[in-house]
C-alpha positions as CSV (number, residue, x, y, z in Angstrom):
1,X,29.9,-62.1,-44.2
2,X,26.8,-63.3,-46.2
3,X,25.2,-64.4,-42.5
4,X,25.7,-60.5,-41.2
5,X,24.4,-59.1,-44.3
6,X,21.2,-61.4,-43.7
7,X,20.1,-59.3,-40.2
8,X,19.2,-55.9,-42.6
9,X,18.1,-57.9,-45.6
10,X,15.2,-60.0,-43.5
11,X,14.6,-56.7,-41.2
12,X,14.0,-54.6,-44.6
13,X,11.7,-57.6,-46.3
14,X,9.5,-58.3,-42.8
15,X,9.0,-54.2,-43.0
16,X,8.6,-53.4,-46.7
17,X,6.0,-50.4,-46.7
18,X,7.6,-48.9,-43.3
19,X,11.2,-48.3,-44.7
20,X,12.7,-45.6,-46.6
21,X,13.0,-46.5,-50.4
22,X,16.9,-45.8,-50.2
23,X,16.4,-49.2,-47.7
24,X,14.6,-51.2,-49.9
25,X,17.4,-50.5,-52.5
26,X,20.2,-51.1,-50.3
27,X,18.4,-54.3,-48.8
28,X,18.3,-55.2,-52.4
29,X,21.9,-54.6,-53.4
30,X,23.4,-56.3,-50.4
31,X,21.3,-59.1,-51.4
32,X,22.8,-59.6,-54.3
33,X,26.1,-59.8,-52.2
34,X,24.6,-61.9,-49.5
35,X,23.2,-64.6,-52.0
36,X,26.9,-64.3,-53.7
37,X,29.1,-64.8,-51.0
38,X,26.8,-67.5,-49.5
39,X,26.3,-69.6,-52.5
40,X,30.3,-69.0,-54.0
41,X,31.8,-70.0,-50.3
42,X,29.4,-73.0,-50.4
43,X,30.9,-73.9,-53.7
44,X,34.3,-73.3,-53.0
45,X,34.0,-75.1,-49.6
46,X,32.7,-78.0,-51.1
47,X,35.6,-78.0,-53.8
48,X,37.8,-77.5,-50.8
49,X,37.0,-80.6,-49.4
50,X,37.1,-82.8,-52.7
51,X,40.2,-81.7,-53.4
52,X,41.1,-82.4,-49.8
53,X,39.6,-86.3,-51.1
54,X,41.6,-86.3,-54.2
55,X,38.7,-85.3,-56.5
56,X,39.1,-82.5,-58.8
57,X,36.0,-80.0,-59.4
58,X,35.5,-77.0,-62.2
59,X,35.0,-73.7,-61.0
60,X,31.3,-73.0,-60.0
61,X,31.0,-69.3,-60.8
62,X,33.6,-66.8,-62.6
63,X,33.1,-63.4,-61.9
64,X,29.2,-63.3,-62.2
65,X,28.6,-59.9,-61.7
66,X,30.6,-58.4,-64.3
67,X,28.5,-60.2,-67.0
68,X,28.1,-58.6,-70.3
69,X,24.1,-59.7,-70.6
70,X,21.6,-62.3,-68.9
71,X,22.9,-64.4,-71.4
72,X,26.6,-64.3,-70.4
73,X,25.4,-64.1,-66.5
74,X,24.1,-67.7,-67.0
75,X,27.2,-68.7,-67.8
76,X,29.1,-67.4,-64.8
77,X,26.6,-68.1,-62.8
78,X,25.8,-71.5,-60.6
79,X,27.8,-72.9,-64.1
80,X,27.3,-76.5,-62.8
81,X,23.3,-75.9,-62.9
82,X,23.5,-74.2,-66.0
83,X,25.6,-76.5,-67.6
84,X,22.6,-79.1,-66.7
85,X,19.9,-76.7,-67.7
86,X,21.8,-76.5,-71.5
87,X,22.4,-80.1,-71.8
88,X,19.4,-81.9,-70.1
89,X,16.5,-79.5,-70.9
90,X,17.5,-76.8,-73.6
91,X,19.6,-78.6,-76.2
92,X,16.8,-82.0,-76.4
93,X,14.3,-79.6,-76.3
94,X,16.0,-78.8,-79.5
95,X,18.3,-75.6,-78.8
96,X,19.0,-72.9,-81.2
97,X,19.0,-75.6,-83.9
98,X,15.4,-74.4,-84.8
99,X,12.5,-71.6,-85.7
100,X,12.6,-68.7,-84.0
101,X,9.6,-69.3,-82.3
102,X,11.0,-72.7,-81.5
103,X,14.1,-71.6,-80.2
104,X,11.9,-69.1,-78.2
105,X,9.6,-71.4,-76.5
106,X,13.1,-73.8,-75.7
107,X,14.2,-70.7,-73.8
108,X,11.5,-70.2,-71.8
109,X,10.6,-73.6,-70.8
110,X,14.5,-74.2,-69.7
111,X,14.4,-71.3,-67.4
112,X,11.2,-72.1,-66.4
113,X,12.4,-75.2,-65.0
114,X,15.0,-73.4,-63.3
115,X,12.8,-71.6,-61.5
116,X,10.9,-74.3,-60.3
117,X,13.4,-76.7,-59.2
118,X,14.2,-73.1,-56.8
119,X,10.4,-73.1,-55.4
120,X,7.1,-73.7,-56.5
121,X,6.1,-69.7,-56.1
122,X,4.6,-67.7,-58.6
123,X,7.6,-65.3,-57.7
124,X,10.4,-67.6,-58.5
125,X,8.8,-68.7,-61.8
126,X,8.5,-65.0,-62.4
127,X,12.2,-65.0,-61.8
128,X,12.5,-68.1,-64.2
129,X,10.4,-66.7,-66.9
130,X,11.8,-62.7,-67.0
131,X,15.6,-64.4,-66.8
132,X,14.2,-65.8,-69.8
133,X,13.4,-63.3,-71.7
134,X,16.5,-61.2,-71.1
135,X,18.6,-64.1,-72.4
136,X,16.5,-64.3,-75.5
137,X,15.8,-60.1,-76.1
138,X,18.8,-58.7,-74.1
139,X,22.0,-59.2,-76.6
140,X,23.4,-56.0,-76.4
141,X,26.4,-56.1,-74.1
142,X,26.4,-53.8,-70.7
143,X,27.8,-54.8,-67.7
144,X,26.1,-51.8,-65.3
145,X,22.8,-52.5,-67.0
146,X,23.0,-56.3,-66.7
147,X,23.8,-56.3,-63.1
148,X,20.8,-54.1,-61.9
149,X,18.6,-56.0,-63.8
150,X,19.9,-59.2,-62.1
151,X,19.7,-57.3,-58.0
152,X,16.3,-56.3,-59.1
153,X,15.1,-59.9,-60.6
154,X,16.5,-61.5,-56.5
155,X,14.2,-59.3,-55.5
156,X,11.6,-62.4,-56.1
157,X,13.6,-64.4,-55.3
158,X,13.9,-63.4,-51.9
159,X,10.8,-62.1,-51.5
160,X,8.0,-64.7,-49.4
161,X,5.6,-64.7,-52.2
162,X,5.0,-63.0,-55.6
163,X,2.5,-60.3,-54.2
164,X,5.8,-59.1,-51.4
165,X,7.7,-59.3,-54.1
166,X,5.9,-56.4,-56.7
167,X,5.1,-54.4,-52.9
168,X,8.9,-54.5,-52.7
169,X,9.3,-52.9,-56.5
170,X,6.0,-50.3,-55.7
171,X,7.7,-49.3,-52.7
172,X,11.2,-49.0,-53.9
173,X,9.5,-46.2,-55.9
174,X,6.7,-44.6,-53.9
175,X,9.1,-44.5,-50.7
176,X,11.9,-43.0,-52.4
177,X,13.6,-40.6,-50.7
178,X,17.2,-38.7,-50.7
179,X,16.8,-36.6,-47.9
180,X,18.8,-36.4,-44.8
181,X,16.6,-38.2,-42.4
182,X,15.9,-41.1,-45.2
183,X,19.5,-41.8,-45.5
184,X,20.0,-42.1,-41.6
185,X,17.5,-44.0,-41.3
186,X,18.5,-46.4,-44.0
187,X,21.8,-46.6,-42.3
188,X,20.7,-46.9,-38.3
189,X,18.1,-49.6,-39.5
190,X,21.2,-51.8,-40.2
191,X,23.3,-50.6,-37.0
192,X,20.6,-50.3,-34.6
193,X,23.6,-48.1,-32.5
194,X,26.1,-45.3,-33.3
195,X,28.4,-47.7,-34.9
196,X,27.3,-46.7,-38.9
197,X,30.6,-45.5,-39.5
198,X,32.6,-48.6,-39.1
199,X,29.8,-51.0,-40.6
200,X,30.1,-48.1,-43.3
201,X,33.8,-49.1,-43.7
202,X,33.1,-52.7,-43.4
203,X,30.7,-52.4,-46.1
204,X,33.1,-50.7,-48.6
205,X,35.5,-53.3,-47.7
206,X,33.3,-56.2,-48.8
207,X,32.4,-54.5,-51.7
208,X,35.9,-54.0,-52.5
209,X,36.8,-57.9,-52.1
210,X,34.4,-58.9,-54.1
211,X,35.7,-56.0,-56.8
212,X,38.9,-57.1,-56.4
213,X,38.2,-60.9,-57.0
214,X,36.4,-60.8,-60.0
215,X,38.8,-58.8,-61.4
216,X,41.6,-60.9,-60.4
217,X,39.6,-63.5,-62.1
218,X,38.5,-61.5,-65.3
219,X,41.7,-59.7,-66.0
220,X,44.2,-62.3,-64.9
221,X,45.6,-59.8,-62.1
222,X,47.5,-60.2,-58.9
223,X,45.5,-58.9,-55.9
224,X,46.7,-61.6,-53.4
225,X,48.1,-59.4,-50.6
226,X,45.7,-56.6,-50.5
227,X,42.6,-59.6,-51.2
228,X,44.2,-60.8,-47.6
229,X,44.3,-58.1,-46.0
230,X,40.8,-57.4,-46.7
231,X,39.6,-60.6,-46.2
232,X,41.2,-60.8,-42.8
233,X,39.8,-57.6,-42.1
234,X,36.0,-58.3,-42.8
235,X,36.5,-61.6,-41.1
236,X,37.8,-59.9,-37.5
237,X,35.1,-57.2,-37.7
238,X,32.3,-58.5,-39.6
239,X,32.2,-62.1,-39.8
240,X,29.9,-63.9,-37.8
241,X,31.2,-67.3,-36.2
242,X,29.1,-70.5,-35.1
243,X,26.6,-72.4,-36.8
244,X,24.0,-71.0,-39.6
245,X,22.7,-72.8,-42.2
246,X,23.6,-71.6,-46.4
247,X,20.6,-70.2,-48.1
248,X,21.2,-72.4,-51.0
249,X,20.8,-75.4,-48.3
250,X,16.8,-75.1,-49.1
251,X,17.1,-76.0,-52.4
């Protein structure tokens, strides 16, 4: 799923000035379910396979989208890598334990170092550094607000360098457009053909899975036949089969 979703992300990205804003902020949400899917199948793969080995492993990511704030994202989120950020880098730096500038600057330099062990860009230690600050500044608990700041902070993260990625945020605004025309075009850039209403469809269905599985996991709910059927669904019609490599291979 993650590998289809990667033909209208990269088409948007290479073209960022010549696409209809309503692209560039579709391109930006389906990221944010691209790098999902990718990097939570990668995880539960490899605990697949150490279980398979007769190794036990902790869950890797719990329902990071429907975080309260940054702060509670970074603990749903890649919890393995967090979990060493905290422990190796945040609490000898001296954690919360400390002034407030202290405790300030320990913040900072932690996610700083998590943007550079994810490249040496100026765009992913902007990613670092704002992740950052809305950990530190961002308390107040809103789940809609927390995840559009987080699809709008990949946006670096995808992006080839820091100066695609603030084009990418100019144009999201500049190219804006509702109309008729701008919404097919959004649509046809992905299809290519006059198939938009069943990638439509498809779409909707990957966006319910992943709805459905959070939930399942944040309110303890039983989804298990109709999160097969789905799944079976997306994987007849939009999976693509044979060898691709996972984005978080890079790193």
């Amino acid at each position: 799923v993650a590998n289809m979703i990667t033909n209208y992300v990269n088409s948007i990205h290479e073209n960022i000035s010549g696409v209809p804003g309503l692209s560039l902020w579709l391109a930006a949400f389906l990221y944010a379910i691209e790098i999902y899917a990718d990097f939570s199948g990668w995880s539960d793969i490899s605990n697949g396979l150490m279980q398979i080995l007769g190794f036990r492993e902790t869950r890797n990511f719990y329902a990071p989208y429907f975080s309260s704030n940054i702060k509670d994202f970074w603990t749903r989120w890649h919890i393995s890598f967090s979990s060493w950020l905290r422990d190796y880098i945040y609490i000898p730096l001296g954690g919360s334990r400390c002034s407030k500038a202290r405790k300030f600057a320990n913040v900072l330099i932690t996610f700083l170092v998590s943007g550079i062990w994810h490249g040496s860009g100026i765009n992913f230690l902007f990613w670092g550094i704002v992740h950052g600050l809305g950990v530190y500044f961002i308390s107040r608990k809103n789940k809609f607000l927390t995840f559009i700041i987080v699809i709008l902070l990949w946006i670096p993260f995808r992006a080839v360098n820091f100066t695609s990625a603030i084009n990418y945020y100019s144009c999201m605004i500049t190219n804006f457009d509702i109309s008729i025309s701008a919404i097919t075009n959004t649509i046809l850039i992905f299809t290519g053909d006059n198939t938009c209403a069943v990638y439509a469809a498809i779409l909707f269905a990957e966006i319910l899975l992943l709805f459905l599985y959070d939930l399942a996991l944040t309110k303890q709910k039983d989804f298990s036949v109709i999160f097969t059927f789905i799944f079976a669904f997306m994987i007849i019609l939009f999976g693509r089969v044979g060898e691709s490599a996972f984005i978080y291979a890079q790193f």
